[in-house]
Structures are given as structure tokens and as C-alpha cells.
Backbone bond lengths (Angstrom), bond angles and torsions (degrees), N, CA, C in turn:
res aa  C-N    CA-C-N  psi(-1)  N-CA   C-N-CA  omega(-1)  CA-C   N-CA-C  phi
1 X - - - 1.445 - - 1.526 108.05 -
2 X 1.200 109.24 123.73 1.598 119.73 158.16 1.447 122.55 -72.61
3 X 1.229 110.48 161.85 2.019 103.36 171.96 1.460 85.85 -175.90
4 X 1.755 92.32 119.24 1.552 104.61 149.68 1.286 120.30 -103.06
5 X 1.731 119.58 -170.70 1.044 109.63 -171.02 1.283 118.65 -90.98
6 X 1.427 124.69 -11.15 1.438 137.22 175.24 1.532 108.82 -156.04
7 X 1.529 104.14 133.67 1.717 95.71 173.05 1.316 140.26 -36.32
8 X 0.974 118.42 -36.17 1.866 134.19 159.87 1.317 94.84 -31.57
9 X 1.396 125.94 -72.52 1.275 124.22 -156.44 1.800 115.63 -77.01
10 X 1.129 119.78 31.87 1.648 125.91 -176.00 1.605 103.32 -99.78
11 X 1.080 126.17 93.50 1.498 111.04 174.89 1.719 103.09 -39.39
12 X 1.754 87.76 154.87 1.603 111.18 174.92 1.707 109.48 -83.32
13 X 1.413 123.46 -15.82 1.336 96.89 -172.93 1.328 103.15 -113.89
14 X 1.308 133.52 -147.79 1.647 138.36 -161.75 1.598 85.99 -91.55
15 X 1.988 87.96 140.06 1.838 79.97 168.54 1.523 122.61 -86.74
16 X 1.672 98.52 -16.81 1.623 101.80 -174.10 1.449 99.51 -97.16
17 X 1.643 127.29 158.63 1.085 123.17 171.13 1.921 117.16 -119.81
18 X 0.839 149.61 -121.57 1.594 124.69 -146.97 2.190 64.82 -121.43
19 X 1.924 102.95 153.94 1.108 130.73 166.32 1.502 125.00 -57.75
20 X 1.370 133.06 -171.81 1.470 124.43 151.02 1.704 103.43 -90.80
21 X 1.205 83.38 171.02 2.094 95.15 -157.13 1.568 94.28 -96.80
22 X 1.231 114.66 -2.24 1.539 88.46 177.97 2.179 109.34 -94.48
23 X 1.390 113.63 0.93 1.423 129.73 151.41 1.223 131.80 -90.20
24 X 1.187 99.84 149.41 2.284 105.53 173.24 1.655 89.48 -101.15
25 X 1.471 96.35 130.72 1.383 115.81 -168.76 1.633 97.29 -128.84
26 X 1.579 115.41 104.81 2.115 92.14 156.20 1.650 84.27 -142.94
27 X 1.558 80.33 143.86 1.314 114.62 -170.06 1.478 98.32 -151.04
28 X 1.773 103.50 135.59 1.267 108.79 179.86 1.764 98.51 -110.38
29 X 0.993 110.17 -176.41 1.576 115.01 -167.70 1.814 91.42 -143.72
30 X 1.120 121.96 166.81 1.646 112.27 -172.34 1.957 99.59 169.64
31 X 1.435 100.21 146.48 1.424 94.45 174.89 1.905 125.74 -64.88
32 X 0.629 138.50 145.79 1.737 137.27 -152.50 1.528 93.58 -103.35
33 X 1.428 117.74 155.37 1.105 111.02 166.96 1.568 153.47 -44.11
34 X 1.507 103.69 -26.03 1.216 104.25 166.57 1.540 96.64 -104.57
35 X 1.245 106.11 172.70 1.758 129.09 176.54 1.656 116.21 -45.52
36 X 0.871 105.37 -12.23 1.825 99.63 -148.39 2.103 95.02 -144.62
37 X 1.622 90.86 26.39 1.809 87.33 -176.73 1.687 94.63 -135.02
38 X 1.306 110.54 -165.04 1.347 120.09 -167.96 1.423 110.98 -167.55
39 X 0.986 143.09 125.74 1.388 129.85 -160.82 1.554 107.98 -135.59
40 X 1.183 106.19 122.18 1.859 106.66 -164.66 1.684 88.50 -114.38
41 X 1.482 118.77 134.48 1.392 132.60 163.38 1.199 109.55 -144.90
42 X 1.565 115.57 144.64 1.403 113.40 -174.08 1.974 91.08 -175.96
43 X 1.297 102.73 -143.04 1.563 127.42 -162.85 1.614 107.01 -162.05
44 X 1.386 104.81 133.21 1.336 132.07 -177.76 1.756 101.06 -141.29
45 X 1.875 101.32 104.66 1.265 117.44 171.64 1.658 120.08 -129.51
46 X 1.496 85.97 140.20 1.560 91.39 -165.92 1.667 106.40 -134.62
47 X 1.133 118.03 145.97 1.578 131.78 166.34 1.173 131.43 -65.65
48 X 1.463 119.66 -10.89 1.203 127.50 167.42 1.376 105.45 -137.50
49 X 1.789 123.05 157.63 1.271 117.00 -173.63 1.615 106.53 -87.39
50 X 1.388 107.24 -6.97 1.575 97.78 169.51 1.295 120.29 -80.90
51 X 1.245 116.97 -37.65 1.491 127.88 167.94 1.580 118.55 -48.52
52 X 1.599 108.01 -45.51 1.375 101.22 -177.75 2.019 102.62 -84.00
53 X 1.063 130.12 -17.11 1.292 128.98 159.37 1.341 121.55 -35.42
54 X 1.976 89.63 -63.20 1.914 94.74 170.34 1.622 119.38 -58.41
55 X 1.315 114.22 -45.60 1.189 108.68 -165.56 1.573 103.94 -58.58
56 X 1.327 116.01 -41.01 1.613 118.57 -156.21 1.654 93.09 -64.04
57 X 1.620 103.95 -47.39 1.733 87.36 -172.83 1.699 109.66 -89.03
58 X 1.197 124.63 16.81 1.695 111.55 161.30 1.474 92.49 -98.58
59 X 1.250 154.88 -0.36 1.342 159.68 130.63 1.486 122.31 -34.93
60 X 1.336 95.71 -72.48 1.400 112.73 171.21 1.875 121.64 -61.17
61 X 1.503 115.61 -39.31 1.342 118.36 155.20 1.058 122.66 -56.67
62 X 1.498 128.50 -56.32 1.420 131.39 176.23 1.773 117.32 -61.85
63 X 1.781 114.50 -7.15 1.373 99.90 161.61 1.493 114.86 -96.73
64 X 1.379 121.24 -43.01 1.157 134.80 166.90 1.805 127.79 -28.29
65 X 1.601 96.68 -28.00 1.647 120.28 -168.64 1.347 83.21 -89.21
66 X 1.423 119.09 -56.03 1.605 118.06 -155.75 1.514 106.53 -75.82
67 X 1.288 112.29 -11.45 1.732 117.11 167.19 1.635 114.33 -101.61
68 X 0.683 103.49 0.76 1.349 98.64 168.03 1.846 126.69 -113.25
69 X 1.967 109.57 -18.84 0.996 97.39 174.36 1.908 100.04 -112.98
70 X 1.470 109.77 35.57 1.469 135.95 141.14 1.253 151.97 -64.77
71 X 1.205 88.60 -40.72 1.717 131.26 -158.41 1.392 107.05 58.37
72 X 1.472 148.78 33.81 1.386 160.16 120.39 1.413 118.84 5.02
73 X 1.318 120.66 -179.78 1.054 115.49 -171.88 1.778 83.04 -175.77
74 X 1.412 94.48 104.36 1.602 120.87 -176.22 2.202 107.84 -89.77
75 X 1.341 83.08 122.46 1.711 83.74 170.78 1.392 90.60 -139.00
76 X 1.581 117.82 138.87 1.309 127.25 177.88 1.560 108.80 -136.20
77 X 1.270 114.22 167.16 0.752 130.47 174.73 1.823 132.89 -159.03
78 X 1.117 127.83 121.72 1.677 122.53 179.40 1.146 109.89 -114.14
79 X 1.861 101.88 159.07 1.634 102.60 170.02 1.012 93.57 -153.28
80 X 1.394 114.07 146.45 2.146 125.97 -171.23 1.539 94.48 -107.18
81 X 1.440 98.76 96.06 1.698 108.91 174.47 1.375 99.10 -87.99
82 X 1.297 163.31 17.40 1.353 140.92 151.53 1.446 105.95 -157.01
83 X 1.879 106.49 119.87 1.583 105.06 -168.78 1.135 104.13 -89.89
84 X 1.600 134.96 149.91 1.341 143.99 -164.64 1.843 107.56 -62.37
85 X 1.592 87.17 148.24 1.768 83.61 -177.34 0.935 112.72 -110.25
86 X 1.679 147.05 172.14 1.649 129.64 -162.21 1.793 90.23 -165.53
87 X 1.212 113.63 111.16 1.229 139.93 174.51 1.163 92.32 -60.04
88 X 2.004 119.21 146.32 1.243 148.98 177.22 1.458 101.70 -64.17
89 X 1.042 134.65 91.78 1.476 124.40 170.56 1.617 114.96 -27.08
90 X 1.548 130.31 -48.38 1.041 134.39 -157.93 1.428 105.95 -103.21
91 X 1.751 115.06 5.12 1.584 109.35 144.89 0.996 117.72 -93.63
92 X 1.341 115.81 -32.23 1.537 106.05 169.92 1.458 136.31 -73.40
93 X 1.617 129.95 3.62 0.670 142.33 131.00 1.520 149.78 -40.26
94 X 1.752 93.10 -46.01 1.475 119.21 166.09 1.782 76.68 -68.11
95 X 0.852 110.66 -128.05 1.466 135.74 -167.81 1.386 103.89 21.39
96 X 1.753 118.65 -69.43 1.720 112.70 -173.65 1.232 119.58 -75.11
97 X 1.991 124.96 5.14 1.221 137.74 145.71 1.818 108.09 -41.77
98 X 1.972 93.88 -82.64 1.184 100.18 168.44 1.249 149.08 -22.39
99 X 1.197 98.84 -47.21 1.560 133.17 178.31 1.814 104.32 -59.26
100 X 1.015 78.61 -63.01 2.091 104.27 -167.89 1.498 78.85 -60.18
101 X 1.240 111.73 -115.24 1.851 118.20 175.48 1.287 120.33 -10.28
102 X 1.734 123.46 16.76 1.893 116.38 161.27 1.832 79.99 -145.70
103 X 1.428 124.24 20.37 1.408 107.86 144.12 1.849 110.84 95.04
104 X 1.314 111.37 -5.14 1.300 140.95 169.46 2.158 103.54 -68.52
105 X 1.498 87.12 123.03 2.148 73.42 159.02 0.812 100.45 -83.98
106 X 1.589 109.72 -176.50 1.356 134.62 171.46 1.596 95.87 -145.62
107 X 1.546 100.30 140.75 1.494 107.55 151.08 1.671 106.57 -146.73
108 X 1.372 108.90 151.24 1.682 100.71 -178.92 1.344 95.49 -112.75
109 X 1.732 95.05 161.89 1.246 115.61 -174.80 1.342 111.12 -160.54
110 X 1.293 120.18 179.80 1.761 114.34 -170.70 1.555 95.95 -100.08
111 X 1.329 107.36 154.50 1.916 100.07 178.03 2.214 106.34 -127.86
112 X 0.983 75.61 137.31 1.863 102.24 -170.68 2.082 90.83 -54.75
113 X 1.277 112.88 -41.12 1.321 115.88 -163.60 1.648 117.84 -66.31
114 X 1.153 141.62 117.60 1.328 125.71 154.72 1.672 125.48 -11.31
115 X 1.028 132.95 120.96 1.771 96.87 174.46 1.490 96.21 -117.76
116 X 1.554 113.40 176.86 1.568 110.74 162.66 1.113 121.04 -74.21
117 X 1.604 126.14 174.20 1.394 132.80 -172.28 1.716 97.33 -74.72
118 X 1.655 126.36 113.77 1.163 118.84 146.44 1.667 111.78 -149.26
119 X 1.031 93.71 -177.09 1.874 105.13 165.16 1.429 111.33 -33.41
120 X 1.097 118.11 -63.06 1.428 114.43 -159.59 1.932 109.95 -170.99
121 X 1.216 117.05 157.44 1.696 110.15 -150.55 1.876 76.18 -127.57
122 X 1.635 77.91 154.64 1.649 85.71 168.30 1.792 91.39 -161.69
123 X 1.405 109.04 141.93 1.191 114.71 172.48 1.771 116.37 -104.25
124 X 1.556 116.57 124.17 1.127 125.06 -159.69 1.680 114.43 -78.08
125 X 1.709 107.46 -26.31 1.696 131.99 -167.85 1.367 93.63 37.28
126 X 1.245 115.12 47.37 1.576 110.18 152.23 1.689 114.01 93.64
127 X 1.171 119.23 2.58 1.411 120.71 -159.47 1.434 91.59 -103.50
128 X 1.842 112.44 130.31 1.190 125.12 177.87 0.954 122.59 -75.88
129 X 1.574 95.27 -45.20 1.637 107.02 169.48 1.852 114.08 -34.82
130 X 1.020 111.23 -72.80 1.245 117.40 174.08 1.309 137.07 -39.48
131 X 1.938 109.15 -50.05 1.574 121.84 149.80 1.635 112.62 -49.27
132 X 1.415 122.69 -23.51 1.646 106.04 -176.27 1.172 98.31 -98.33
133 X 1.673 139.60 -12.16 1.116 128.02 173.89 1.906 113.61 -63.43
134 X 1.630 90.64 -40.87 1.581 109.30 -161.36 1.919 82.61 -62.64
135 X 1.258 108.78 -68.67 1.946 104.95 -175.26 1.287 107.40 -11.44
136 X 1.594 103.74 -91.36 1.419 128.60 157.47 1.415 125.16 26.08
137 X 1.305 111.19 -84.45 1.336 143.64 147.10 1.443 118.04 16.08
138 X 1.502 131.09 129.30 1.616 109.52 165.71 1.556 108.40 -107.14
139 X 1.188 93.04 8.36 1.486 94.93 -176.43 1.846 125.78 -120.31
140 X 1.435 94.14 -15.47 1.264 108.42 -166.07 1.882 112.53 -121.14
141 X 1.320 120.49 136.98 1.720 104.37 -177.34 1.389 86.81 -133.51
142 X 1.563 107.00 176.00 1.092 109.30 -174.04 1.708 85.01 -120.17
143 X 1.615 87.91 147.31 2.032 98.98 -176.83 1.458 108.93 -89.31
């Protein structure tokens, strides 16, 4: 939350400007409850915890700058609503065996999505083929 001392003094355009690119950043910006504030809430997610470190403090600099060459009055606040999840190495192994051995690639990669709690994640991009392999399976289900 921003707060000046009188509405006059609220700049007209956005106070934050675009994130670093290696995060998914949305953040809305909106008038604050009283007259003379501005209230920005959103989400800053990142794939690595260093990455989301940087982002939070080129976030946190870029409000701090905009309150100070404002004359503002910055109150912030964060909260880490979902802690990162980390697949069993040695299911996922089985799995891109599996995978490989019925003729399927595999490549791994980190994924932007929340997933549920299991063994190991695999993204299908829609291919049935692949979902009827995963059915199939005596070892593997799809969640």
C-alpha cells in the first residue's frame, strides 16, 4: 500500500513497472481505500528460490524508489502460499525408463504450475496417446 498526503499528490500512471523475465509476475495496481493511497496485490513466482529472491527485491526496490521520490509512505507485506514441490528422483527415473522403453521421449524441466502431492509429475500437452499409456500402466496413474 501506498499513501500520500493528499490526492493531488498520487502520480497518474502505474507505480510499478514490468518485473525481471526470469519470473511470472501479475500484479494489479487499484485505488486504496482512502483517497490519497493505491494498493498493488498480485503474485511473484519463480523456479528457483534465487530467482524469486531477485524478483521480490527488484519488486521491493522499484516500490520503495517510487515512494520515496513521491514522498509516499510504503507498507508491505508478503506471504509464501505454496512451498515448492520436488519429485522423487528414483520415481522419476522409473517413469522416463518407462516412458523411453514404450517409445515416448522424455525431457525434464521445471513446471510454472502448482502440482499435487505425488511420486513424480509428467506433463501430457494433451496427447492421448500418452494419457492411455499412463492408464495402462501397473505402476503409474494419472492424478
Amino acid at each position: 500500500m501506498l499513501a500520500w498526503r493528499n490526492p493531488d499528490d498520487v502520480p497518474r500512471g502505474p507505480t510499478l513497472l514490468g518485473p525481471p523475465e526470469t519470473v511470472r509476475c501479475t500484479l494489479s495496481e487499484v485505488k486504496g481505500p482512502e483517497p490519497a493511497t493505491r494498493r498493488l496485490d498480485g503474485e511473484v513466482s519463480a523456479l528457483t528460490q534465487a530467482d524469486l529472491g531477485a524478483a521480490l527485491e527488484a519488486v521491493l526496490r522499484a516500490l520503495t524508489t517510487a515512494a520515496a521520490l513521491t514522498e509516499a509512505i510504503l507498507e508491505v507485506g508478503a506471504v509464501r502460499s505454496v512451498p515448492p514441490r520436488v519429485a522423487s528422483p528414483r520415481a522419476l527415473e522409473r517413469l522416463a525408463r518407462d516412458l523411453w522403453e514404450a517409445g515416448f521421449s522424455v525431457r525434464f524441466e521445471p513446471s510454472w504450475t502448482p502440482a499435487p502431492a505425488a511420486e513424480a509429475y509428467l506433463g501430457v500437452g494433451g496427447r492421448d496417446d500418452l494419457c492411455e499409456f499412463l492408464r495402462s500402466h501397473p505402476s503409474w496413474s494419472p492424478a
